[in-house]
Backbone as CSV, one residue per row, in Angstrom:
resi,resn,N_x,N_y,N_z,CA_x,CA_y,CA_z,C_x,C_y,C_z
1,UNK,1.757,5.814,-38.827,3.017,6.503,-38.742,4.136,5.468,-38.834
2,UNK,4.851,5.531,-39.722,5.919,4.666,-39.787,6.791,4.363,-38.819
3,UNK,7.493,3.428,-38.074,8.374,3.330,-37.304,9.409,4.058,-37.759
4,UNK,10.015,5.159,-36.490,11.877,5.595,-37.038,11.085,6.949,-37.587
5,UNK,10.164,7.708,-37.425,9.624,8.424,-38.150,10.637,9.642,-36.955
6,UNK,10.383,11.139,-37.281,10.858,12.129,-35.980,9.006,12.566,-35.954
7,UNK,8.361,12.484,-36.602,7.007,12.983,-36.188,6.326,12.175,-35.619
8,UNK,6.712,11.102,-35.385,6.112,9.461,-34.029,6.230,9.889,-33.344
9,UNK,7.509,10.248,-32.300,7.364,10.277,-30.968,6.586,11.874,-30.704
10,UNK,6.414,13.064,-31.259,6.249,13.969,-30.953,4.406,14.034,-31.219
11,UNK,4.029,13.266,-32.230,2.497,12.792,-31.990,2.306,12.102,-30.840
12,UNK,3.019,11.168,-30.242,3.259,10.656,-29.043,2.939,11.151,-27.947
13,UNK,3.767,11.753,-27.673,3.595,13.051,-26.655,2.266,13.782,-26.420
14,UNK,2.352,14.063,-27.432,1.068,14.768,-27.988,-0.118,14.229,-27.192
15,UNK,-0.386,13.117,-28.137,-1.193,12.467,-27.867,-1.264,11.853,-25.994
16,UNK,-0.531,11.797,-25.409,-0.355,11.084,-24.287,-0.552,12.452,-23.241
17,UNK,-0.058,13.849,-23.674,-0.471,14.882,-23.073,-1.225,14.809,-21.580
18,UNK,-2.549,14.360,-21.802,-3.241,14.728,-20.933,-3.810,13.305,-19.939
19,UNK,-2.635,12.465,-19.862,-2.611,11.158,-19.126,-2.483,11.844,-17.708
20,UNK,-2.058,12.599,-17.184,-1.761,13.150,-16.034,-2.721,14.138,-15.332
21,UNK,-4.410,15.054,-16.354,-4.664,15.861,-15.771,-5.812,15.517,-14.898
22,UNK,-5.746,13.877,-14.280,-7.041,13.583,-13.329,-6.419,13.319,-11.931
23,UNK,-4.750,13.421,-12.240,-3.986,12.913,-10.922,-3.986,13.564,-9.708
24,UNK,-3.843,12.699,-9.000,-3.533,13.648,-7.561,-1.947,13.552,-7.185
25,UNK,-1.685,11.969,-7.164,-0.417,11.236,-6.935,0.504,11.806,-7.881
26,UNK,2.090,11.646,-7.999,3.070,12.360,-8.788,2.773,11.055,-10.338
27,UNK,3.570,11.416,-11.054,3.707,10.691,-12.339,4.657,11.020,-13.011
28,UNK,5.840,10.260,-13.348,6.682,10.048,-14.569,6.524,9.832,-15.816
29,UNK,6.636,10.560,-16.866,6.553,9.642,-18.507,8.008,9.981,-18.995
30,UNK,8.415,8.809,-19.643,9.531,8.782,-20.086,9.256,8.156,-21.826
31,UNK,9.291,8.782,-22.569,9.023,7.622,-23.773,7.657,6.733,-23.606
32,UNK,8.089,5.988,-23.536,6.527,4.743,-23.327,6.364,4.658,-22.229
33,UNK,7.304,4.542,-21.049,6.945,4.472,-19.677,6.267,5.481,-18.727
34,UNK,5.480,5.126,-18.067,4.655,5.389,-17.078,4.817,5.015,-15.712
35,UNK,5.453,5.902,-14.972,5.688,5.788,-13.428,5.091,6.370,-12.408
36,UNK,3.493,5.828,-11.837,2.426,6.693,-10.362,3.491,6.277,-9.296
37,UNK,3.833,7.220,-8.704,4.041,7.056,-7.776,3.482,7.969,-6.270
38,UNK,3.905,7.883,-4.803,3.255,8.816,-3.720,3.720,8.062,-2.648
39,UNK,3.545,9.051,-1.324,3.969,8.567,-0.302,2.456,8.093,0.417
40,UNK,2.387,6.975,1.104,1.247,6.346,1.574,1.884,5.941,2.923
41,UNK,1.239,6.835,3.903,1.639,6.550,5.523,-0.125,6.244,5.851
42,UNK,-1.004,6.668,5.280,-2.486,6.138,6.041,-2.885,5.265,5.090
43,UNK,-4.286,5.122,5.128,-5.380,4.591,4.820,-5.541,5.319,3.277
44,UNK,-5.861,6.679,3.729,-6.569,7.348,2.637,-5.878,7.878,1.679
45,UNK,-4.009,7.809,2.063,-3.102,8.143,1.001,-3.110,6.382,0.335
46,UNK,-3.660,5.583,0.822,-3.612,4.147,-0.491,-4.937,4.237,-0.865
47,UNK,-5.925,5.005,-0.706,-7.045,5.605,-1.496,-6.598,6.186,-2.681
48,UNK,-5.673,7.279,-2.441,-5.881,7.979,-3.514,-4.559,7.450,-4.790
49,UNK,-3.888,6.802,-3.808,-3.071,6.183,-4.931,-3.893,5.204,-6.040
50,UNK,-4.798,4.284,-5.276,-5.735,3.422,-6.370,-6.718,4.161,-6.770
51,UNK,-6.813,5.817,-6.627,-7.994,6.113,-7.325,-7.493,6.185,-8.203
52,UNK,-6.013,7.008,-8.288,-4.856,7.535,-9.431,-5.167,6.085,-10.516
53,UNK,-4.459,5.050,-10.213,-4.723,3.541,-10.603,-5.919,3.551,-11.962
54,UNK,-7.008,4.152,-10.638,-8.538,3.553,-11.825,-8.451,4.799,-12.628
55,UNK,-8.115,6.353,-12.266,-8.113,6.905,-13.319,-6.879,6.904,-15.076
56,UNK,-6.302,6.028,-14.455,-5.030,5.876,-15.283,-5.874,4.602,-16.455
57,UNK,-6.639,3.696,-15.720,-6.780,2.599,-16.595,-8.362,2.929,-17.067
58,UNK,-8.703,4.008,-16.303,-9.946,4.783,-17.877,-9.371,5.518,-18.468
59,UNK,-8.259,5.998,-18.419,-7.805,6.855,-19.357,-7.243,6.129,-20.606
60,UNK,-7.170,5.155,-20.717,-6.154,4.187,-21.162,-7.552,3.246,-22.433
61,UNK,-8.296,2.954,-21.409,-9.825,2.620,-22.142,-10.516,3.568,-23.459
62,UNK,-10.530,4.848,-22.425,-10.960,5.968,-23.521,-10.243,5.921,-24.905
63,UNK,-9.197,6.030,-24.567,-7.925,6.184,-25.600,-7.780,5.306,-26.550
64,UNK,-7.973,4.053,-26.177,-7.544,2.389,-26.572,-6.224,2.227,-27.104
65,UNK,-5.691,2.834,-25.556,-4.006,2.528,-26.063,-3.750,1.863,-24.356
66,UNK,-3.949,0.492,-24.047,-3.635,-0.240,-22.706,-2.659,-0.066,-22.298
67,UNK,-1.974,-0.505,-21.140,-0.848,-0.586,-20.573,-0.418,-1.941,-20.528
68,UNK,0.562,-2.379,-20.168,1.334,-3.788,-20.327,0.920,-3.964,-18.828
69,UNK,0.067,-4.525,-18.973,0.019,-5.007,-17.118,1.463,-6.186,-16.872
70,UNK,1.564,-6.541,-17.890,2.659,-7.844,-17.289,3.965,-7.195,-17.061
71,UNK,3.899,-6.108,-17.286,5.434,-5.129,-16.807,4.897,-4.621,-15.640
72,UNK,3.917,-4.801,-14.931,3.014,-3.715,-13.822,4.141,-4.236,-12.732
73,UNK,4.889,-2.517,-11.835,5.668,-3.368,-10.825,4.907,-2.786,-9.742
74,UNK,4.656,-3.667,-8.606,4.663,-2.709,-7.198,5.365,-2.656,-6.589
75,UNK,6.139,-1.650,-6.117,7.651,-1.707,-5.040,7.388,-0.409,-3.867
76,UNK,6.987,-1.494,-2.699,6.727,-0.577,-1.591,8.544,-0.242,-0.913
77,UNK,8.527,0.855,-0.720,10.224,1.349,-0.121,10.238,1.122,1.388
78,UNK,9.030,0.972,2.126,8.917,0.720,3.678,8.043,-0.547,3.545
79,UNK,8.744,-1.605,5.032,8.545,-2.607,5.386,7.343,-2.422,6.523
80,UNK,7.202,-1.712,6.959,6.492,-1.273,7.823,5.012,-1.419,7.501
81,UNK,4.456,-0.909,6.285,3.245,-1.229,5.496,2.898,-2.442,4.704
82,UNK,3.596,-3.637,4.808,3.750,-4.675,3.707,2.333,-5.182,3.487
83,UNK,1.561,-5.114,4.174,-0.345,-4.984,4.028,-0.757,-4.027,3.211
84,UNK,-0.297,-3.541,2.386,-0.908,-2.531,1.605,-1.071,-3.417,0.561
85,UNK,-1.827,-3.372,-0.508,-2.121,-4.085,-1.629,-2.950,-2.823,-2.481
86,UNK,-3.043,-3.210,-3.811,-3.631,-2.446,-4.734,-3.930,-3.045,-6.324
87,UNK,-5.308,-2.734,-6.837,-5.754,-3.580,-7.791,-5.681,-3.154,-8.837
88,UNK,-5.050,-3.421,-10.027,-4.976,-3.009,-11.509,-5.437,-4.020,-12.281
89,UNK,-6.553,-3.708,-12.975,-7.075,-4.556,-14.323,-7.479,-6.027,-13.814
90,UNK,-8.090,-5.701,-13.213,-8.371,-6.725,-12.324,-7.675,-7.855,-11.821
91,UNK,-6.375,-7.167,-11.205,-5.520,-7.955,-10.454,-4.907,-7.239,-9.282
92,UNK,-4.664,-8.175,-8.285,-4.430,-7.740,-7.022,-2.603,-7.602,-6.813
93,UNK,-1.939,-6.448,-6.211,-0.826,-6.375,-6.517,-0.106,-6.112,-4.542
């Protein structure tokens, strides 16, 4: 598909459709971007956020369309949890 095309981004879409139907956690798509996000007060809500995680990066496998891990942000909004950690592509965040 040529760059600048109007039938790119809407194959796009298309295609990217069903990035969201294994989630539990919320999700943003904007264009190319991809935003998991959720509120994590226990244990088992940072379970299901990194399950979200591993299902995002088989989905991504299946597809063979990766994500930019080097744009990967983690931004916890409470100080209170700063022990939380979480692993993407085999890196610890």
């Amino acid at each position: 598909m040529p760059q600048g095309s109007v039938l790119g981004p809407i194959l796009f879409l298309i295609f990217i459709n069903d990035l969201d139907s294994t989630l539990t956690s919320s999700i943003l798509k904007f264009a190319d971007d991809t935003k998991l996000f959720g509120r994590v007060n226990t244990d088992r809500d940072r379970e299901v956020l990194q399950r979200d995680l591993y299902h995002l990066l088989e989905w991504s496998k299946k597809w063979q369309m990766p994500f930019n891990t080097q744009i990967f942000l983690y931004h916890a909004l409470n100080s209170l949890r700063a022990d939380l950690s979480f692993m993407w592509n085999s890196g610890q965040y």
